[in-house]
C-alpha positions as CSV (number, residue, x, y, z in Angstrom):
1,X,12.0,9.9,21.6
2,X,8.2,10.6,21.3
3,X,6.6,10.7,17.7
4,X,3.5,12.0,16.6
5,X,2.3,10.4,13.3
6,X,-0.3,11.9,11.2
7,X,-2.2,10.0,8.4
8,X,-6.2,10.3,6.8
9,X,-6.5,6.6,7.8
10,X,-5.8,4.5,10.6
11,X,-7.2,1.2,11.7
12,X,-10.7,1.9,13.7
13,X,-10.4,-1.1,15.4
14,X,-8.1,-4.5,16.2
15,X,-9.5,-6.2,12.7
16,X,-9.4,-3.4,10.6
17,X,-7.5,-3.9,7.5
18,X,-7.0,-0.1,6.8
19,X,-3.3,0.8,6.0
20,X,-1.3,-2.3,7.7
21,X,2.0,-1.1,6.5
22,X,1.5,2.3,8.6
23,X,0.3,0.0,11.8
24,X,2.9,-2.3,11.2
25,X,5.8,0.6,10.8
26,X,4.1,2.4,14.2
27,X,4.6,-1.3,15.9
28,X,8.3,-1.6,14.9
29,X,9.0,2.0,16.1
30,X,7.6,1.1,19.3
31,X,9.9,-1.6,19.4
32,X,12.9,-0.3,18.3
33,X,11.9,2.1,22.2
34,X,9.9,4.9,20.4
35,X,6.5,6.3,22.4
36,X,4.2,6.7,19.6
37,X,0.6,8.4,18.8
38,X,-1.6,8.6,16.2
39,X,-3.3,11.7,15.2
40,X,-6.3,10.3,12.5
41,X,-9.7,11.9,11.5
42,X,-12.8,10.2,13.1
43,X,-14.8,8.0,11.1
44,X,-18.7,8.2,11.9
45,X,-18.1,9.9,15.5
46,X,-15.3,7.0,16.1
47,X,-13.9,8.7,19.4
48,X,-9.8,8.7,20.4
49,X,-9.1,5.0,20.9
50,X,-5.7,2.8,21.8
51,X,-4.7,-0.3,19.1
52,X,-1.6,-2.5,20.1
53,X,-1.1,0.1,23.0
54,X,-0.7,3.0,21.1
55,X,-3.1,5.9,21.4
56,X,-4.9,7.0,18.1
57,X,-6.3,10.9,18.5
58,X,-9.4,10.8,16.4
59,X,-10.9,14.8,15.4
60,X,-13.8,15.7,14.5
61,X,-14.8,17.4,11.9
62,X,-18.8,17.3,11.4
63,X,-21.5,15.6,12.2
64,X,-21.2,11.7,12.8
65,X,-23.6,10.9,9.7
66,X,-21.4,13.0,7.8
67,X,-17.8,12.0,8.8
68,X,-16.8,9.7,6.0
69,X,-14.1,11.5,3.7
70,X,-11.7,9.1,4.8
71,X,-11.6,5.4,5.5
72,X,-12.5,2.8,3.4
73,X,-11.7,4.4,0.1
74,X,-9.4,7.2,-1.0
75,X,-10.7,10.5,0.0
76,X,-10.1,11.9,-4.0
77,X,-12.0,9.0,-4.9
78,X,-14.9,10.2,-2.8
79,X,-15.1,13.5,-3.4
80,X,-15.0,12.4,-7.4
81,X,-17.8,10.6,-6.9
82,X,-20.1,12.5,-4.4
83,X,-18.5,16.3,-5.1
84,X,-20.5,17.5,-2.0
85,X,-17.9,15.7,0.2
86,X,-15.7,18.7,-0.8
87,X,-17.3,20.7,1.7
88,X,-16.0,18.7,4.4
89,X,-12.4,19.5,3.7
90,X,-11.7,22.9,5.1
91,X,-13.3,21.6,8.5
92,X,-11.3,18.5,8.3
93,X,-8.1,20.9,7.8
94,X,-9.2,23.1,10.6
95,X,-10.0,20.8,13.5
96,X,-7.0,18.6,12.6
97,X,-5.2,21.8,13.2
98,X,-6.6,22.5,16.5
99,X,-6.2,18.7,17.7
100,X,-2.8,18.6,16.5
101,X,-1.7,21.8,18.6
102,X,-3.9,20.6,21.7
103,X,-1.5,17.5,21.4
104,X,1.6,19.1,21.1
105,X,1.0,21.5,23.8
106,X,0.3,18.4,26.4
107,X,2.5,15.4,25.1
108,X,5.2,17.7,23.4
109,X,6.7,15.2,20.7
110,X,10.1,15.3,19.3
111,X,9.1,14.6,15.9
112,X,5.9,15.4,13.7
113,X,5.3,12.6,11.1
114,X,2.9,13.6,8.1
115,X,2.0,11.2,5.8
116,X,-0.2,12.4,2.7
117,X,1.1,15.8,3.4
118,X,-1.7,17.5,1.2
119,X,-3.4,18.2,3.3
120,X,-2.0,16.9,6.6
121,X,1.5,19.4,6.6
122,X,-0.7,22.0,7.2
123,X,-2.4,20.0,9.8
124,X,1.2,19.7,11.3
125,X,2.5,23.1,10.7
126,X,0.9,25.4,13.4
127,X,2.3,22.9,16.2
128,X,5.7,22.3,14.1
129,X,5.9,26.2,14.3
130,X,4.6,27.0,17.6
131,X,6.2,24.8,19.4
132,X,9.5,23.9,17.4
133,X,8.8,20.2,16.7
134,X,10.7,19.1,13.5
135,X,8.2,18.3,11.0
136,X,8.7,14.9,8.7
137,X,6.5,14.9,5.4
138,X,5.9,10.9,4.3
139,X,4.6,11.3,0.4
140,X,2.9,7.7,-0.9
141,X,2.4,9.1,-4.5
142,X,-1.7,10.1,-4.3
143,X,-1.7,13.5,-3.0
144,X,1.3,14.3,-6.1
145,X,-1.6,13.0,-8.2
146,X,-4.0,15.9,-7.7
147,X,-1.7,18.5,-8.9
148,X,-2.7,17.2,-12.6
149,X,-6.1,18.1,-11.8
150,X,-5.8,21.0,-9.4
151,X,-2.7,23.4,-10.6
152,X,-3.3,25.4,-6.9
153,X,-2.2,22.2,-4.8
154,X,1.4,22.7,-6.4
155,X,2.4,26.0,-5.0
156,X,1.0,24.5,-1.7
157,X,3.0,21.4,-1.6
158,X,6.2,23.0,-2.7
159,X,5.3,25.8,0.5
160,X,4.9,22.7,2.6
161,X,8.0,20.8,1.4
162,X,10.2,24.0,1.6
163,X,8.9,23.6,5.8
164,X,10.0,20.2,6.5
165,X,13.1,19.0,7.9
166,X,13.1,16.2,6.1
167,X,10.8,14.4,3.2
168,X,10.4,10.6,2.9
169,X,9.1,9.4,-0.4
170,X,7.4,5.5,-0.7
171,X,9.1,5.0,-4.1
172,X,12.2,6.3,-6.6
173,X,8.8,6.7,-8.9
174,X,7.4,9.2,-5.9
175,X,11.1,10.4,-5.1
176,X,10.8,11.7,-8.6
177,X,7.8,13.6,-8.7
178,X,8.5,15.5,-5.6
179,X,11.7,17.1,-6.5
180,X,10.1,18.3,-10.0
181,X,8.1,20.5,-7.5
182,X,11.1,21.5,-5.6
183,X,14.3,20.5,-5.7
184,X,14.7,18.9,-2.0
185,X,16.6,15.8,-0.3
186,X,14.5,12.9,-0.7
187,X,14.7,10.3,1.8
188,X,13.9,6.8,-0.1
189,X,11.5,4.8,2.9
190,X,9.4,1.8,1.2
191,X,7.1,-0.1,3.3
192,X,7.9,-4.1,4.8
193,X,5.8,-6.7,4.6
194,X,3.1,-6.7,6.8
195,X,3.1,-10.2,7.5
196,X,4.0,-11.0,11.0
197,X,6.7,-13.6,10.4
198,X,8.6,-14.0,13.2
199,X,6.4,-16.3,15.8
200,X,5.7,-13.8,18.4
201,X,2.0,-13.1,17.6
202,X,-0.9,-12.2,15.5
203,X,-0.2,-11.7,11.7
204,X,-1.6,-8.6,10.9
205,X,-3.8,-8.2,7.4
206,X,-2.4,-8.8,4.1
207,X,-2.8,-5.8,1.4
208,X,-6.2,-6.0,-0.3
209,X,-7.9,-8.0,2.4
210,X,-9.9,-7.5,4.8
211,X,-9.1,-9.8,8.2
212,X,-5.3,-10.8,9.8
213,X,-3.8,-13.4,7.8
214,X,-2.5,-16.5,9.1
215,X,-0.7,-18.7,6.6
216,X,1.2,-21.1,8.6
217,X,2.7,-21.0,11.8
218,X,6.0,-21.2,10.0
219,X,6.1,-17.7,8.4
220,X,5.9,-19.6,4.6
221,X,2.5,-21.0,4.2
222,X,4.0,-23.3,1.2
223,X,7.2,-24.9,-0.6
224,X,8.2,-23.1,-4.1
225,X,5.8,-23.9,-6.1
226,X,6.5,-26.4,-8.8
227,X,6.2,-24.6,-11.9
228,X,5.5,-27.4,-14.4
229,X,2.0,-28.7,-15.2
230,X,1.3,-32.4,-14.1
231,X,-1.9,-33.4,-12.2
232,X,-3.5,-30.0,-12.2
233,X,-4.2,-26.2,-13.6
234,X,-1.3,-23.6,-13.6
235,X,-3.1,-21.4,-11.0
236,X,-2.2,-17.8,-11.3
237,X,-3.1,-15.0,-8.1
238,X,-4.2,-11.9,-7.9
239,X,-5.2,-10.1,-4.7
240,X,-6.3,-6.6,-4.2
241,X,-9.2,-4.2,-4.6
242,X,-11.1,-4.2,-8.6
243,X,-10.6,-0.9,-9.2
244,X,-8.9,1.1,-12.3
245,X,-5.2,1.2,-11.7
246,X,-5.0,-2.2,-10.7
247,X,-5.4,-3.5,-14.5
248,X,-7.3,-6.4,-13.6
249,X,-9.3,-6.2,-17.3
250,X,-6.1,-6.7,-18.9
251,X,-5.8,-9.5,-16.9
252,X,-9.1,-11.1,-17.8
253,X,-8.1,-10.3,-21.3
254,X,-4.6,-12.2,-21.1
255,X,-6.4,-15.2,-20.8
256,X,-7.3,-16.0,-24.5
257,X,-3.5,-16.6,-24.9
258,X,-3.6,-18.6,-22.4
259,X,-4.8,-22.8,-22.7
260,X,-8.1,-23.7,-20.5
261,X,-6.5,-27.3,-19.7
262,X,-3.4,-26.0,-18.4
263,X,-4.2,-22.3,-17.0
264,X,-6.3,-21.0,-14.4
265,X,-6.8,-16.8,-12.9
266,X,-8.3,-16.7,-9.4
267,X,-8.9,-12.9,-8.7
268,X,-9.5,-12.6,-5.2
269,X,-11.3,-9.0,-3.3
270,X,-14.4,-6.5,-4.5
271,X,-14.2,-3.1,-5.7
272,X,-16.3,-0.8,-8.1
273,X,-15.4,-2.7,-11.0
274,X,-16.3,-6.2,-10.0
275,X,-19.6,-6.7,-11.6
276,X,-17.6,-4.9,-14.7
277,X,-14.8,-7.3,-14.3
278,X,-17.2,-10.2,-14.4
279,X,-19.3,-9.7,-17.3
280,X,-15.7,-9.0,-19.6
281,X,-14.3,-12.8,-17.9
282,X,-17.9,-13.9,-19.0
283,X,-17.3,-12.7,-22.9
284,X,-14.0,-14.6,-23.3
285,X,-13.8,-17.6,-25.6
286,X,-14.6,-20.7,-24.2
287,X,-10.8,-22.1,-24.8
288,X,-9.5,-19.4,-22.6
289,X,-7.8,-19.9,-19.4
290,X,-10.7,-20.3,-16.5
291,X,-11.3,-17.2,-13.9
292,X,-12.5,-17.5,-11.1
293,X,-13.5,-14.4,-8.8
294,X,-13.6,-15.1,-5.3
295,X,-15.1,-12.3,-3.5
296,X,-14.1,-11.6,0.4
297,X,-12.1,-14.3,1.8
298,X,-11.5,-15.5,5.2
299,X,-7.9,-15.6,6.6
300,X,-8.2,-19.2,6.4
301,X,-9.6,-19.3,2.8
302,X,-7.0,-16.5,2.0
303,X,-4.0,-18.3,3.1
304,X,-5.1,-21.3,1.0
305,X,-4.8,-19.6,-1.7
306,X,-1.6,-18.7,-1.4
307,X,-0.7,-22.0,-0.9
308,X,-2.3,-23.4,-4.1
309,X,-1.2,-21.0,-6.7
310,X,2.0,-21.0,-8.7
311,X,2.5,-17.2,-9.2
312,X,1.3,-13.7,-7.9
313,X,0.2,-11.2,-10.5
314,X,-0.1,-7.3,-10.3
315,X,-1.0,-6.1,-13.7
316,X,-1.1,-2.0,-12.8
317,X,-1.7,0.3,-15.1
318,X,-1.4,4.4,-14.9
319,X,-5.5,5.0,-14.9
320,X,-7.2,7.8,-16.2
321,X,-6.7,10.0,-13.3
322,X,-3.0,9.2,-13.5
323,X,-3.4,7.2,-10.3
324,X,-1.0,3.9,-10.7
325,X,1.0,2.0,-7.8
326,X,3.4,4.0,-5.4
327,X,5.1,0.6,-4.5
328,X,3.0,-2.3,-4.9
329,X,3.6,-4.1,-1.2
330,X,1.1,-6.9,-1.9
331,X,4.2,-7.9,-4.0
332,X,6.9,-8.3,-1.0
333,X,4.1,-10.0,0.6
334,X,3.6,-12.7,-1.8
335,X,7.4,-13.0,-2.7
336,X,7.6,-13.7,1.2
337,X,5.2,-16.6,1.0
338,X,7.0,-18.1,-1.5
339,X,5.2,-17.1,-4.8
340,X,7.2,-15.6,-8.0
341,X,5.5,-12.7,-9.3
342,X,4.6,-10.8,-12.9
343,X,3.7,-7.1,-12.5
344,X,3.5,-3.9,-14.7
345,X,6.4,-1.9,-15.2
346,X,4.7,0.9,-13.7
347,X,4.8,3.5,-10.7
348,X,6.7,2.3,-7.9
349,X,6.6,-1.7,-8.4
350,X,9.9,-1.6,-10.3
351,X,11.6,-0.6,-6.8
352,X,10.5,-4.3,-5.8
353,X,10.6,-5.8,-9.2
354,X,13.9,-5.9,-10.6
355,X,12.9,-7.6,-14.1
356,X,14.4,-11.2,-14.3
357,X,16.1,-11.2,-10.4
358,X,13.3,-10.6,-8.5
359,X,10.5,-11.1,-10.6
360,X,9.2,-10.3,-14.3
361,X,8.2,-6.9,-15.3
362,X,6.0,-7.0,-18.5
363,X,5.0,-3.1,-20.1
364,X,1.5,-2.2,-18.7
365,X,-2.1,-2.8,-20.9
366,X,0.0,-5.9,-22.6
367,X,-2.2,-9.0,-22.5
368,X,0.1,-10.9,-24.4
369,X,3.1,-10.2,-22.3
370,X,1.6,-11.3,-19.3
371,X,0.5,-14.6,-20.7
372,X,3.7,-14.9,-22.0
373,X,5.6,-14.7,-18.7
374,X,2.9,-16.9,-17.0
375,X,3.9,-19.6,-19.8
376,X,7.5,-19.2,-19.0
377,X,7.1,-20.0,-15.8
378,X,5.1,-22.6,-16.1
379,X,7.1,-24.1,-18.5
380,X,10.7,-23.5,-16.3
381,X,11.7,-24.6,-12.7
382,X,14.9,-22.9,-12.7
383,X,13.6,-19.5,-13.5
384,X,10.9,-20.2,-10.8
385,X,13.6,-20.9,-8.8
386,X,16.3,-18.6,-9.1
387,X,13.4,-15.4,-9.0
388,X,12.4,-16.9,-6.0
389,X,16.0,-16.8,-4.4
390,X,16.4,-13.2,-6.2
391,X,12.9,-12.2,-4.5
392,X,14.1,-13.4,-0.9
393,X,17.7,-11.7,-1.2
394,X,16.5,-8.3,-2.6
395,X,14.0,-7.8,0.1
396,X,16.3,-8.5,3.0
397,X,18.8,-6.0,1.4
398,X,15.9,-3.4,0.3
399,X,12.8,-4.0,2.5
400,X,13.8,-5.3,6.2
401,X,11.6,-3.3,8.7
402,X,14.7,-3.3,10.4
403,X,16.7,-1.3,8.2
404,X,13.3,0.5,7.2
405,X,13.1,1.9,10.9
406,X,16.5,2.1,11.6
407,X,17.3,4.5,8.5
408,X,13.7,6.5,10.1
409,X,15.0,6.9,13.4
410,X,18.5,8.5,11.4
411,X,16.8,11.0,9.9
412,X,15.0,11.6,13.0
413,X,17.9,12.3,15.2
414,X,19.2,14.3,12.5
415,X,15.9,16.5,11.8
416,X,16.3,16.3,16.3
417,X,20.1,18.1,15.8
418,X,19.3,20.6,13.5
């Protein structure tokens, strides 16, 4: 079976951190037997290019300088900030459309895979239609976003669902949103984990940084943590980029209710609200619980963090755009390496944190409650312990890349038989 996968974002090259669930789900099709392609916009005059043997169709859609709506940072982000990037987007639509026919017409897949499918359907849907190629639209949950903003996207996404044989959602939260636009068959298809845990190469990059991670060269870079305080701080995690939605100030603020001796917040990445970020962690009482932002790491610095901290925290909000979580994979990730987790009851994280078997869920912009639940865990090896066998069992069951691409290739044959 050939596939042709469509996406804004693809990595530009072998250390690229962009989007490691999609590369990771693109290397398991190809081993489950699949031939695979990318079709991805260029990024400053980046030409077509192969990564882990598959081919990645770059178009082009202006001039080099200019080609930069994508990569690096959400393309609504972008445009929010420099509105002139708007201009790009109907030459981004048409040229994708062009490229996407010239593919189809040469390679003749037996699937279309969009993901983002505002705009990228109607990228897909001239070949889709002229050549009959069942079209599969992936939603993550951001393009859904824009319809709060922008009432015209709606009638064009429920157009576009209407077109596709089938619809994959990233989250029950997404699942949701699409069918108040039309009332469809949602297919529920989360993301793995994108670490490489099975021995038989490279890991590729955790979620939020920027190199491949290598924690160990046993798949768990650490034991369970042991939860109570003895020798040193109770270190608590968080990994990802400092922007809005990821509710890092609430973080910083959960620290006054939490004891300097006995508590410590290491926020690793960057993003547009670091300096931000580090003035509010500067403002906090002197008897708060220590922070510590680490910047960029390297794998190796990465993966020792991991190792030394007693529990992973995502403490997402819904930000002023309406923009929260769509699932929250940095999560699977760290319940893989053997870390309990606290996150926001928010978006699509409830789909991997069921509250008190896989993790805690605390109510989102609540200080308090997550300082609470890092104190319970610090105070309790058992809880650590059973959310820590909970965590292990409800990813095998929920978020295997096995089942994940076995369930994809299903609804693939059956968009094939239709």
């Amino acid at each position: 079976m050939k596939v042709l996968v469509i996406g804004s974002v693809y990595p530009r090259f072998n250390e690229d951190a962009e989007v490691p669930w999609l590369r990771t789900s693109i290397a398991h099709l190809k081993k489950a037997g699949l031939q695979v392609q990318v079709l991805a916009p260029a990024y400053k005059g980046l030409k077509s290019h192969e990564i882990d043997g598959i081919k990645v169709n770059r178009f082009r859609y202006a001039p080099a300088n200019l080609e930069m709506l994508t990569h690096e940072e959400g393309a609504p982000s972008k445009m929010a900030s420099k509105p002139w990037l708007q201009l790009l987007a109907i030459p981004y639509i048409i040229s994708g459309f062009f490229k996407c026919i010239a593919i189809c017409r040469k390679w003749r897949p037996d699937i279309i895979h969009a993901h983002w499918p505002f705009p990228h359907a109607y990228i897909a849907l001239g070949a889709a239609k002229l050549f009959r190629i069942p079209l599969v639209l992936n939603f993550h949950g951001a393009e859904l976003l824009l319809i709060r903003k922008k009432k015209w996207v709606r009638p064009l996404l429920k157009f576009a669902i209407g077109q596709a044989q089938a619809v994959f959602a990233n989250s029950s939260f997404t699942a949701g949103r699409i069918m108040a636009i039309r009332d469809v068959k949602v297919e529920w298809s989360p993301y793995g984990t994108t670490l490489d845990n099975s021995g038989e190469g490279e890991r590729l990059p955790l979620a939020g940084t920027t190199s491949p991670a290598t924690p160990s060269s046993g798949g768990h870079p650490r034991n369970a943590p042991e939860p109570h305080i003895v020798n040193g701080k109770f270190k608590i995690l968080f990994v990802g980029r400092h922007i809005e939605r990821k509710g890092i100030c609430y973080l910083i603020e959960a620290a006054k209710y939490l004891p300097r001796d006995q508590f410590e917040i290491r926020i690793v990445g960057v993003g547009d609200l670091t300096e931000e970020l580090k003035k509010q962690a500067a403002d906090m009482p002197l008897e708060s619980a220590k922070i510590i932002f680490t910047g960029k790491l390297s794998p190796e610095a990465l993966a020792d963090e991991y190792r030394s901290a007693n529990v992973f925290t995502l403490p997402a909000i819904v930000d002023s755009k309406g923009d929260t979580e769509g699932l929250g994979v940095v999560l699977i990730e760290a319940m893989e390496l053997g870390l309990p987790v606290v996150a926001s009851n928010v978006g699509g994280i409830p789909d991997v944190v069921v509250d008190g078997v896989s993790g805690i869920l605390v109510p989102e912009k609540d200080p308090k409650a997550l300082a609470s639940a890092f104190k319970n865990l610090a105070s309790d090896a058992g809880l650590v312990r059973d959310l820590l066998a909970g965590a292990q069992k409800h990813i095998a069951a929920c978020f295997s890349w096995d089942k994940i691409i076995e369930r994809q290739i299903q609804t693939y044959n059956k968009c094939i038989k239709k």
